[in-house]
C-alpha positions in Angstrom: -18.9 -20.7 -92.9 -15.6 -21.8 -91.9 -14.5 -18.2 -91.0 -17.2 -18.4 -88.6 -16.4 -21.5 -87.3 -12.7 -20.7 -86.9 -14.0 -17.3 -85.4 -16.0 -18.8 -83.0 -13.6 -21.6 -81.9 -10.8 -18.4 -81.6 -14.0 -16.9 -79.1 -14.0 -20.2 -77.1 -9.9 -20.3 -77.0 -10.1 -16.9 -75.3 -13.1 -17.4 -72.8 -11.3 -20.8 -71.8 -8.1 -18.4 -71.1 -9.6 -15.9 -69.3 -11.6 -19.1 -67.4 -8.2 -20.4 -66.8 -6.6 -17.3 -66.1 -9.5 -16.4 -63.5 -9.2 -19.8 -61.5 -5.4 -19.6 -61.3 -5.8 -15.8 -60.1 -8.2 -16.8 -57.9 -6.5 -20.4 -56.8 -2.9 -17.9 -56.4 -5.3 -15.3 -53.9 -6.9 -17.6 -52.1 -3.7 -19.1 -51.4 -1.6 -15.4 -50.9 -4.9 -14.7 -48.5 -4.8 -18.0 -46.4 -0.7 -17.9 -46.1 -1.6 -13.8 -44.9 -4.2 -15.3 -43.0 -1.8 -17.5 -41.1 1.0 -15.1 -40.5 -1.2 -12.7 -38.9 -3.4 -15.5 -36.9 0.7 -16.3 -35.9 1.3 -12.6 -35.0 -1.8 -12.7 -33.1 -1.1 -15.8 -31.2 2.3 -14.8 -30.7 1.4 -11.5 -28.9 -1.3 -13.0 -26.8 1.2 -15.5 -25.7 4.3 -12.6 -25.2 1.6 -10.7 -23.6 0.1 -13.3 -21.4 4.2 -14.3 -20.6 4.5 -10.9 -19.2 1.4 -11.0 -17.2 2.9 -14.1 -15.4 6.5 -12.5 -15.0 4.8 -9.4 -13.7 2.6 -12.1 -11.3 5.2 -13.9 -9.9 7.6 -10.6 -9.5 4.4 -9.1 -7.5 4.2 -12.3 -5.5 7.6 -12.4 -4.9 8.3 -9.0 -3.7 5.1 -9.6 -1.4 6.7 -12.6 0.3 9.6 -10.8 0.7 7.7 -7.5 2.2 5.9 -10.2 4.6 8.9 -11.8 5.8 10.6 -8.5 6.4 7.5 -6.9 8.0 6.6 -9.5 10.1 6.7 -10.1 14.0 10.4 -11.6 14.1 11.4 -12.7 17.9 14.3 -11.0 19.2 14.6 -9.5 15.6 14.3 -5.4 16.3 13.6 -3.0 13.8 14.7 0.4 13.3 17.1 2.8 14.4 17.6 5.8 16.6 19.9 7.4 14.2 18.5 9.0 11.2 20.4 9.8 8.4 20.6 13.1 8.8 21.7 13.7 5.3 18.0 12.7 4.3 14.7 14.8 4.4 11.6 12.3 5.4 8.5 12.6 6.5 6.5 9.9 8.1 2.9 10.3 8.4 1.3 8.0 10.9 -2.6 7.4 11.3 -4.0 5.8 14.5 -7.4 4.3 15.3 -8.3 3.6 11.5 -9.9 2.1 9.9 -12.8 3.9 9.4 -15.0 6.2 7.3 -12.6 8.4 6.8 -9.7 6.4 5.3 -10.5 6.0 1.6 -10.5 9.8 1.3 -6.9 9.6 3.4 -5.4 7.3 0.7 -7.0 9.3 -2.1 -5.0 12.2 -0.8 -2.4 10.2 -0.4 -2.2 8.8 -4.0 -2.6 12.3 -5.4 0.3 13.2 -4.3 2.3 10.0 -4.0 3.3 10.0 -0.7 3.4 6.8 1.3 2.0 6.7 5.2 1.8 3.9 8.0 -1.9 3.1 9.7 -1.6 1.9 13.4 -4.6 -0.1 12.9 -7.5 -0.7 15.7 -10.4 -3.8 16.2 -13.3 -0.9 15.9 -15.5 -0.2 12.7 -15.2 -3.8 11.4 -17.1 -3.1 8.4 -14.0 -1.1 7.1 -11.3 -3.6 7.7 -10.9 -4.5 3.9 -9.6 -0.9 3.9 -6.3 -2.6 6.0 -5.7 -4.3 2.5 -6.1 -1.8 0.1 -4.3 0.5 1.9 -1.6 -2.7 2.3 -1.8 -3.0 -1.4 -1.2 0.5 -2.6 2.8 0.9 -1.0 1.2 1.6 3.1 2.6 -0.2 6.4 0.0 -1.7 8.7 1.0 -1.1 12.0 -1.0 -1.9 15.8 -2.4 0.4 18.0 -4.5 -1.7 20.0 -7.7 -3.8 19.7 -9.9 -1.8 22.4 -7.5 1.1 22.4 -9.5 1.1 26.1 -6.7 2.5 28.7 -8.4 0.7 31.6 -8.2 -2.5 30.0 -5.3 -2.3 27.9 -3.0 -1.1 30.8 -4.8 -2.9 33.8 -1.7 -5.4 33.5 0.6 -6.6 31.3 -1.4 -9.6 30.5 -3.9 -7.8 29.5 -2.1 -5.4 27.5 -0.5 -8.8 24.7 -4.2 -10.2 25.3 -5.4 -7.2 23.6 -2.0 -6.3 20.8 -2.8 -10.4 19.6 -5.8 -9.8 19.1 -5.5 -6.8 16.7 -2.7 -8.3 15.5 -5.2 -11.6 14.6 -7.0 -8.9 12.6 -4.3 -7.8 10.5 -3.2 -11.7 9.6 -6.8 -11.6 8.5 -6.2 -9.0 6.2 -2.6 -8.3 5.1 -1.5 -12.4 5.9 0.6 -12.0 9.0 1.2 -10.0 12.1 3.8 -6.9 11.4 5.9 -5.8 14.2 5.0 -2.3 13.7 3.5 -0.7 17.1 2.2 2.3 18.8 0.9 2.1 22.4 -2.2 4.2 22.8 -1.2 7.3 25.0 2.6 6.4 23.5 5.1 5.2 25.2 5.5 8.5 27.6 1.7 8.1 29.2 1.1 9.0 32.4 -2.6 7.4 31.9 -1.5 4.3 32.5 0.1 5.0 36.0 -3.9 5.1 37.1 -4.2 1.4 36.4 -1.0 -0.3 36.6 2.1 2.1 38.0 5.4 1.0 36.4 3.7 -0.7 33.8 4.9 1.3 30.8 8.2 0.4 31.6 8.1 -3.1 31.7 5.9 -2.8 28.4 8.3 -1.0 26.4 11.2 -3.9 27.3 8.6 -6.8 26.5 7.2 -5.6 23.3 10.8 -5.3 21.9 11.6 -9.0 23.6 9.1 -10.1 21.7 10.2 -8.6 18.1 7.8 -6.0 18.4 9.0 -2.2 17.8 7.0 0.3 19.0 6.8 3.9 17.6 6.2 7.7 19.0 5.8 10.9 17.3 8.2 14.2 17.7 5.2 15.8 15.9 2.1 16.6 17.4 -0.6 17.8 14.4 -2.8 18.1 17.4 -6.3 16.5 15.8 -6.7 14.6 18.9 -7.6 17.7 20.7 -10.4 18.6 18.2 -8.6 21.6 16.4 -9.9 22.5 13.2 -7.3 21.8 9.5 -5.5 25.3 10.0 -4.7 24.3 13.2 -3.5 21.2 12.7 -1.5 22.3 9.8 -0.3 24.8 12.0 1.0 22.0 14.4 2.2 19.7 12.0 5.0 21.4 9.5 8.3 22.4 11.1 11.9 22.2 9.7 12.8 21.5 12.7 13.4 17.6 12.1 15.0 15.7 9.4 12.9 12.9 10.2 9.6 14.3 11.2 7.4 11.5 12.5 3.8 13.1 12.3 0.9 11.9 14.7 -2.5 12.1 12.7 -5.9 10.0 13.8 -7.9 7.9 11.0 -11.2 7.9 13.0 -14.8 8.6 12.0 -14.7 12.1 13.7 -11.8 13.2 12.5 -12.8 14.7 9.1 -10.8 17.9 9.9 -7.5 15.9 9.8 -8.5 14.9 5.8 -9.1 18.3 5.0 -5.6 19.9 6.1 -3.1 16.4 5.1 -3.1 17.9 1.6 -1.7 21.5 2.6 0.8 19.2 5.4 1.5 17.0 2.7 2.3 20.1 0.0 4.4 21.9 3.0 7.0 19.2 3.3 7.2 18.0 -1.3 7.8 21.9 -1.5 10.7 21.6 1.2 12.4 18.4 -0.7 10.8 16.1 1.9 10.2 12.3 0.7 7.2 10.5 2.3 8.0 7.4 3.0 6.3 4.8 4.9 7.8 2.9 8.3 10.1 -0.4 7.1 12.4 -1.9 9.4 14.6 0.5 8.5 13.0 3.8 9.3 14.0 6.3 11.9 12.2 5.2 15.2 11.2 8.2 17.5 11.2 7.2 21.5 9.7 8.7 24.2 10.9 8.9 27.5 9.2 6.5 29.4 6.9 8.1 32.5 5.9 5.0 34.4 
């Protein structure tokens, strides 16, 4: 009997150890869990705020480099841009769109951001419905330049008046959608029309004197691709590679009708990256091709 007793009180020593031993396990887990717990809630916490630190830096670096773009870009009075001198030691190609935007333009900076080559749009007041197309096209690394609001000869060029009535008011629209008026200009015809001598005789050369007066810098082409005419994309690849520049300053047309010019920029665009040409868009420090002035 007191074998038993002394057997069974040995049983109840052990159970109460292994109890003990179980809680303190358990306690010592609980308490290895909840401190693992906490470093990795830290860890978590710390990333989200090293993460959300760079999204801020990255913010404020964006905003920052797009005030100073702005401030560069825009209409700066008796400010000119550009030279007349390329460096000749440089191979670029500037590919210029007029009369955009339109249907046609997203597929124009697809191509373009396929092959990472930057362009400038000389914008116009038609298809309003595509105007957020100014922006994007702003956003991804393009200049927004003026054409004209009407680009309507007989209004534009009926006087000079008439002519800043019109460039304000397509320069209103790109405030609208890029946040102020660049100083980035092409007159329709460019700068050597003869056009104009129908409505105002002389008046291109007082234009291209003003414009500049007035912190605007205008822009020609020495490169024709030739899409105004209506050819079809072999032709106006045909027109639109030479070697012949260092600086090749390429007139294309973003307008609705103008589907042939999106189906020959890539093979224009392939011509030039396989000659060590870099596409660049127009800053105030781009090459500037002048005409010579007609009337």
């Amino acid at each position: 009997m007191w074998k038993k007793k002394r057997f069974n009180n040995r049983n109840s020593y052990i159970l109460c150890g292994l109890i003990f031993f179980v809680i303190v396990g358990t306690a010592f887990c609980m308490v290895v869990d909840s401190r693992e717990a906490s470093r990795e809630k830290a860890k978590i916490v710390a990333e989200q705020n090293a993460e959300e630190k760079k999204k801020a830096e990255e913010a404020a670096a964006k905003e920052k480099a797009e005030k100073e773009r702005a401030a560069e870009f825009t209409l700066q009075p008796g400010v000119l841009a550009g030279t007349l001198e390329p460096n000749k030691e440089e191979r670029v190609v500037y590919l210029t769109f007029d009369d955009g935007p339109s249907e046609n333009t997203q597929a124009i900076l697809d191509i373009l951001d396929q092959y990472d080559a930057k362009a400038t749009f000389f914008i116009t007041g038609f298809q309003a419905d595509y105007r957020p197309l100014i922006r994007k096209a702003y956003d991804t690394g393009h200049t927004i330049g003026l054409h004209t609001y009407s680009h309507d000869y007989s209004s534009v060029y009926s006087s000079v008046e008439a002519y800043f009535e019109d460039l304000e008011k397509i320069g209103e629209v790109a405030e609208e959608q890029i946040g102020y008026v660049p100083c980035f200009i092409r007159f329709p015809g460019g700068a050597s029309n003869v056009v104009s001598k129908k409505y105002s005789p002389g008046i291109m050369t007082e234009l291209t004197g003003l414009v500049q007066e007035k912190g605007y810098q205008y822009y020609d082409w020495n490169v024709d691709s030739g899409d105004g005419a209506g050819l079809d994309s072999e032709q106006i690849k045909s027109h639109s590679v030479t070697d012949k520049y260092s600086h090749p300053v390429i007139l294309l047309h973003d307008s609705q009708t103008k589907t042939e010019t999106v189906k020959a920029l890539p093979a224009i665009i392939e011509y030039y990256k396989e000659r060590g040409y870099e596409f660049r868009a127009i800053d105030r420090n781009s090459f500037v091709s002048h005409h010579a002035v007609l009337n």
